[in-house]
Biopython code that builds the backbone (N, CA, C, O; Angstrom):
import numpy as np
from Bio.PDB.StructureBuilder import StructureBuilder

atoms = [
    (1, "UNK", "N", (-0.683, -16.921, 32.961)),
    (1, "UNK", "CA", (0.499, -17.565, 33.499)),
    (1, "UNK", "C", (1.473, -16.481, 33.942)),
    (1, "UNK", "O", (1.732, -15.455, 33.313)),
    (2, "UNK", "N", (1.907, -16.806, 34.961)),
    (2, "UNK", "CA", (2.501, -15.489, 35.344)),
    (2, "UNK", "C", (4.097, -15.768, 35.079)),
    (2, "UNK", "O", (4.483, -16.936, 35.133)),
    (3, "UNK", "N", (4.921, -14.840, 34.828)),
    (3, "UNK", "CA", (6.306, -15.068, 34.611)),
    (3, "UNK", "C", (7.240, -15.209, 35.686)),
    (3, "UNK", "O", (6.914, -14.611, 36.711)),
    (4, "UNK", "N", (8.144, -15.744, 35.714)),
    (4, "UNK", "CA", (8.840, -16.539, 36.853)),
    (4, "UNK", "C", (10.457, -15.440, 36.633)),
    (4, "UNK", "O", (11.155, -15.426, 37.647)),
    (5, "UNK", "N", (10.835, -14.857, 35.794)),
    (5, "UNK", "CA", (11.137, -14.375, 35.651)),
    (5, "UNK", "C", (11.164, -12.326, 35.924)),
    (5, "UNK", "O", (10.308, -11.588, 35.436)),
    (6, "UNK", "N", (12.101, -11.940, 36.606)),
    (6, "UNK", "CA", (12.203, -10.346, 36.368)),
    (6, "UNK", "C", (12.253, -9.863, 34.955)),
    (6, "UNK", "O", (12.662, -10.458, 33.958)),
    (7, "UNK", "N", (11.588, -8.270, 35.113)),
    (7, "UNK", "CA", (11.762, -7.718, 34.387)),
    (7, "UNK", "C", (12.729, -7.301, 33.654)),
    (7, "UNK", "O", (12.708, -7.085, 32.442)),
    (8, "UNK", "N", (14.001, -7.129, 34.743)),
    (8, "UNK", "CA", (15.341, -7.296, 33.730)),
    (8, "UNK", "C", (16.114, -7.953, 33.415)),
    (8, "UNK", "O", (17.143, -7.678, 32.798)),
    (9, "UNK", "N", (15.636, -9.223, 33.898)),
    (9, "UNK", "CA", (16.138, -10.500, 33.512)),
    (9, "UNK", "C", (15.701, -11.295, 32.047)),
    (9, "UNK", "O", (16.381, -11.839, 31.177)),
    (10, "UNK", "N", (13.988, -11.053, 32.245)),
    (10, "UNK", "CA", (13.370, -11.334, 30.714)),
    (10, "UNK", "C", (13.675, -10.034, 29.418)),
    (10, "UNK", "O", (13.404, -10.326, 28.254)),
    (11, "UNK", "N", (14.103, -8.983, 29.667)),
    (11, "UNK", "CA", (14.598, -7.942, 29.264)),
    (11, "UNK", "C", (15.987, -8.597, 28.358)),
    (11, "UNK", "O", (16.030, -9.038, 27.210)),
    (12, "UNK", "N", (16.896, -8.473, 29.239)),
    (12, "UNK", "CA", (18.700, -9.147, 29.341)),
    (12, "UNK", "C", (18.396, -10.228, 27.937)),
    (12, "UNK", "O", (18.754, -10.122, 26.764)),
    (13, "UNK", "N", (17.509, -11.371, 28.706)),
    (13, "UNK", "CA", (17.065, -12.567, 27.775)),
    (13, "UNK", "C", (16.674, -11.862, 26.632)),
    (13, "UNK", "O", (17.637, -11.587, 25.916)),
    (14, "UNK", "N", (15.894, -11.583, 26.331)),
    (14, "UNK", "CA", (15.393, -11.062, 25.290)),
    (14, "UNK", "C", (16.570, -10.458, 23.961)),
    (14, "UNK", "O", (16.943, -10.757, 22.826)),
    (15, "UNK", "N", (16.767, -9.557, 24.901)),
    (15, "UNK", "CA", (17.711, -8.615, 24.116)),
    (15, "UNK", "C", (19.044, -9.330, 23.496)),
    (15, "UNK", "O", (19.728, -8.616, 22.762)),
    (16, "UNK", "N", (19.454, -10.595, 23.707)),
    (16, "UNK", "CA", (20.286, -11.834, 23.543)),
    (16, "UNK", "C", (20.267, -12.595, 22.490)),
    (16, "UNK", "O", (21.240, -13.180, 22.014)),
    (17, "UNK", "N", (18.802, -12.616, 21.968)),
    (17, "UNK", "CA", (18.744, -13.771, 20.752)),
    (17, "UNK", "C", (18.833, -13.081, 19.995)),
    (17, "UNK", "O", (18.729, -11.868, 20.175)),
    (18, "UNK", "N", (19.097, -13.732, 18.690)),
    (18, "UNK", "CA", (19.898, -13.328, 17.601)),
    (18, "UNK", "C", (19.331, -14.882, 16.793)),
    (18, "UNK", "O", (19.782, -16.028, 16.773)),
    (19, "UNK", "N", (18.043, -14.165, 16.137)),
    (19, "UNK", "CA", (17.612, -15.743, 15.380)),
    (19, "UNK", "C", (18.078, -15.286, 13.626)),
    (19, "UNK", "O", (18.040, -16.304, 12.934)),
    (20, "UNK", "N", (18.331, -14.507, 13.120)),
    (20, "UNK", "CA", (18.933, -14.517, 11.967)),
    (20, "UNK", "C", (19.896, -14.580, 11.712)),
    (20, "UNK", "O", (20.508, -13.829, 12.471)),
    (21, "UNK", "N", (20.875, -15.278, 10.717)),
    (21, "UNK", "CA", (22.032, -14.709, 10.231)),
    (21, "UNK", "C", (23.079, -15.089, 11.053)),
    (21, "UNK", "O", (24.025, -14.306, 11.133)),
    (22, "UNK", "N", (23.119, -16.289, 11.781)),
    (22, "UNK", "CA", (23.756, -16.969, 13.057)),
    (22, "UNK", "C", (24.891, -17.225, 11.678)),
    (22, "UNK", "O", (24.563, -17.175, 10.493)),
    (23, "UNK", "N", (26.115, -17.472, 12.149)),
    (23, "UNK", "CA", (27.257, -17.648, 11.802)),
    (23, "UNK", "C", (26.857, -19.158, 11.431)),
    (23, "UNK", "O", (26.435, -19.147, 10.275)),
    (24, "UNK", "N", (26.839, -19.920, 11.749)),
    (24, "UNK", "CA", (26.606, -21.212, 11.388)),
    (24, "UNK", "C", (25.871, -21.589, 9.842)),
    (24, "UNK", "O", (26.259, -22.367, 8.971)),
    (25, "UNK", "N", (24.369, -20.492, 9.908)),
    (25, "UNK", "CA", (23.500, -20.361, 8.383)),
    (25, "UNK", "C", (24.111, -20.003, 7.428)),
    (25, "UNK", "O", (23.832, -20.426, 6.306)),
    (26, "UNK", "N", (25.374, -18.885, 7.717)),
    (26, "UNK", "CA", (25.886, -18.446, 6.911)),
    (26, "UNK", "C", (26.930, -18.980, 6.024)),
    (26, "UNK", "O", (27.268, -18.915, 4.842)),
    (27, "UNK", "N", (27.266, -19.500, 7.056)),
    (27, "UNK", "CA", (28.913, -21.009, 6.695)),
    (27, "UNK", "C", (27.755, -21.689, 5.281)),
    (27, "UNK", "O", (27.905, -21.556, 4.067)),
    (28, "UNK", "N", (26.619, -22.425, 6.057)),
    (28, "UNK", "CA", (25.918, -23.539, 5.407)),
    (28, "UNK", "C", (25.440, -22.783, 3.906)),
    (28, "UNK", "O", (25.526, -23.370, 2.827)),
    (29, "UNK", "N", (25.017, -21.630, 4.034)),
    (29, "UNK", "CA", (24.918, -20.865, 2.643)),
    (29, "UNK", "C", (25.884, -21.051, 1.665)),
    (29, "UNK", "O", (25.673, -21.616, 0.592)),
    (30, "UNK", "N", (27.041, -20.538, 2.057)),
    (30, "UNK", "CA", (28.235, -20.108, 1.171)),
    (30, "UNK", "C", (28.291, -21.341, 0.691)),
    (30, "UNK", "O", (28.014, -21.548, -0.490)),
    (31, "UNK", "N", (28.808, -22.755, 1.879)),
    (31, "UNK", "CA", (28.881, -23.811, 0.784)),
    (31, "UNK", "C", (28.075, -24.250, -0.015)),
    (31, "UNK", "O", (28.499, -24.561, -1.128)),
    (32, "UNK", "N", (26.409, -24.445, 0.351)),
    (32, "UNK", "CA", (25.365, -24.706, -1.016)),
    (32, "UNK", "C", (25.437, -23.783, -2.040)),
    (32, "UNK", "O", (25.067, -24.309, -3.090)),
    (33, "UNK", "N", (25.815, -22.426, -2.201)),
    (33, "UNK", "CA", (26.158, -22.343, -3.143)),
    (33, "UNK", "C", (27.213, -22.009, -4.142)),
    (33, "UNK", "O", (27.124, -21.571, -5.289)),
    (34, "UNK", "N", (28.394, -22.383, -3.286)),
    (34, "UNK", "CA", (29.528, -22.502, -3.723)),
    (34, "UNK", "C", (29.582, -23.767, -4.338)),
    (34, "UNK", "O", (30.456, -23.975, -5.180)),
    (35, "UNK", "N", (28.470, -24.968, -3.925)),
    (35, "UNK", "CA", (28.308, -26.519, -4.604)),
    (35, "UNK", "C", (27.249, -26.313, -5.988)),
    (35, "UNK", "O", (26.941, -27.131, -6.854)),
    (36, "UNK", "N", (26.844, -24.896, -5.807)),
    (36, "UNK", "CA", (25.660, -24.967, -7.144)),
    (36, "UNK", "C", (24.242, -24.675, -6.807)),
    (36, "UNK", "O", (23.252, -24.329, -7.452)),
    (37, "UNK", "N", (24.486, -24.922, -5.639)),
    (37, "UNK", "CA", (22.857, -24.923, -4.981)),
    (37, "UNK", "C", (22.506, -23.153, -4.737)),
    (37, "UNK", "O", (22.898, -22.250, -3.998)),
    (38, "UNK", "N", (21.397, -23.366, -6.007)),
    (38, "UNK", "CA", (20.251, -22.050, -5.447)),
    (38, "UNK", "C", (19.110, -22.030, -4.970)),
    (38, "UNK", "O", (18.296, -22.953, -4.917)),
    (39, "UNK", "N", (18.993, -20.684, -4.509)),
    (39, "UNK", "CA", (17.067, -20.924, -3.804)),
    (39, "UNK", "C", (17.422, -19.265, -3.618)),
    (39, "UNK", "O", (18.363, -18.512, -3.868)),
    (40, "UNK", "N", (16.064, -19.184, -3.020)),
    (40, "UNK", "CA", (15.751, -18.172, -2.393)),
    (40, "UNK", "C", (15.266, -17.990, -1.064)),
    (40, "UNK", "O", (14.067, -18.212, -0.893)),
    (41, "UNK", "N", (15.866, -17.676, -0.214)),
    (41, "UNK", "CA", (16.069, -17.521, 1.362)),
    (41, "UNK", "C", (14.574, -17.145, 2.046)),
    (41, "UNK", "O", (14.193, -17.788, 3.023)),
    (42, "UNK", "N", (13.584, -15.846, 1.358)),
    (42, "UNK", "CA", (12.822, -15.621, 2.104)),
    (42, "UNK", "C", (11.513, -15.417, 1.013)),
    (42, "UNK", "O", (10.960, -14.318, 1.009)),
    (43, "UNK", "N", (11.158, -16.205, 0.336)),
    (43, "UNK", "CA", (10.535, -16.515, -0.973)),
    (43, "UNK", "C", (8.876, -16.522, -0.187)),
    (43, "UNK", "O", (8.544, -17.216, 0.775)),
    (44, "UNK", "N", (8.094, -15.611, -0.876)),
    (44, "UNK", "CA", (6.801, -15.016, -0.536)),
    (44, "UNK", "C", (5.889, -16.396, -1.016)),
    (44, "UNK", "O", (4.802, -16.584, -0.469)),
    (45, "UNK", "N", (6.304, -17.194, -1.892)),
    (45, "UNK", "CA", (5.507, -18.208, -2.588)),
    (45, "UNK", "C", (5.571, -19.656, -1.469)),
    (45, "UNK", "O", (4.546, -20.336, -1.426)),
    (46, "UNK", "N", (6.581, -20.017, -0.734)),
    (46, "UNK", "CA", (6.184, -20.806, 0.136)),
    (46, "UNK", "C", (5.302, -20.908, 1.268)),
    (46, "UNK", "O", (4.718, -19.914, 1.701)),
    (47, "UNK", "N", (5.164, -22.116, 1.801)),
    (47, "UNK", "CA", (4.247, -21.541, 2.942)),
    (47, "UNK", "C", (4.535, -21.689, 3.946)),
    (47, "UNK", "O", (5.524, -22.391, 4.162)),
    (48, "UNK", "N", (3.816, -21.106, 5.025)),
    (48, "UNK", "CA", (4.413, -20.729, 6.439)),
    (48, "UNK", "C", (4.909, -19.447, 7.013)),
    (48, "UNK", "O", (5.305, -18.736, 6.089)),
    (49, "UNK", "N", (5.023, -18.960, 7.992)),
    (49, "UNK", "CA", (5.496, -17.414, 8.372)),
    (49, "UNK", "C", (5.991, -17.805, 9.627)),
    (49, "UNK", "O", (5.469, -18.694, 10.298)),
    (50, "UNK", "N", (7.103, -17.089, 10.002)),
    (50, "UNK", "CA", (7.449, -16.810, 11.108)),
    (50, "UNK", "C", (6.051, -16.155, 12.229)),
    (50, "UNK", "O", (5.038, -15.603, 11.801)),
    (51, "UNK", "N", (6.383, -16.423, 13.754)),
    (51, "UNK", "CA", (5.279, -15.901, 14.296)),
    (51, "UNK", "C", (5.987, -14.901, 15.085)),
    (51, "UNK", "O", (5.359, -14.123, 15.803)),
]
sb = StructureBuilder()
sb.init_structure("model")
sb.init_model(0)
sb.init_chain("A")
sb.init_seg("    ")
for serial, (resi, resn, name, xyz) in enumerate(atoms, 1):
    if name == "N":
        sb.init_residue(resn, " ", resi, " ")
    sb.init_atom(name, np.array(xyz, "f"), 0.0, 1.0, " ", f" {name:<3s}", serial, name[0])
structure = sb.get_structure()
């Protein structure tokens, strides 16, 4: 499939996301456990992986 996109355009894009640690996850953290709520964020025992 060929990309429809430039090189420094898919570059630009790229270089843009920001999938961790978004201001929003962080808000939602503080209050679960400012309500009590624990866990563990990146816990080796569940399943699934990022790709």
């Amino acid at each position: 499939m060929a990309d429809r996109l430039t090189r420094e355009k898919r570059s630009w894009n790229m270089s843009h996301i920001r999938s961790k640690d978004t201001g929003i996850e962080v808000k939602v953290r503080k209050f679960l456990f400012s309500k009590g709520y624990r866990y563990r964020k990146n816990d080796s025992k569940l399943p699934g992986k990022p790709d």
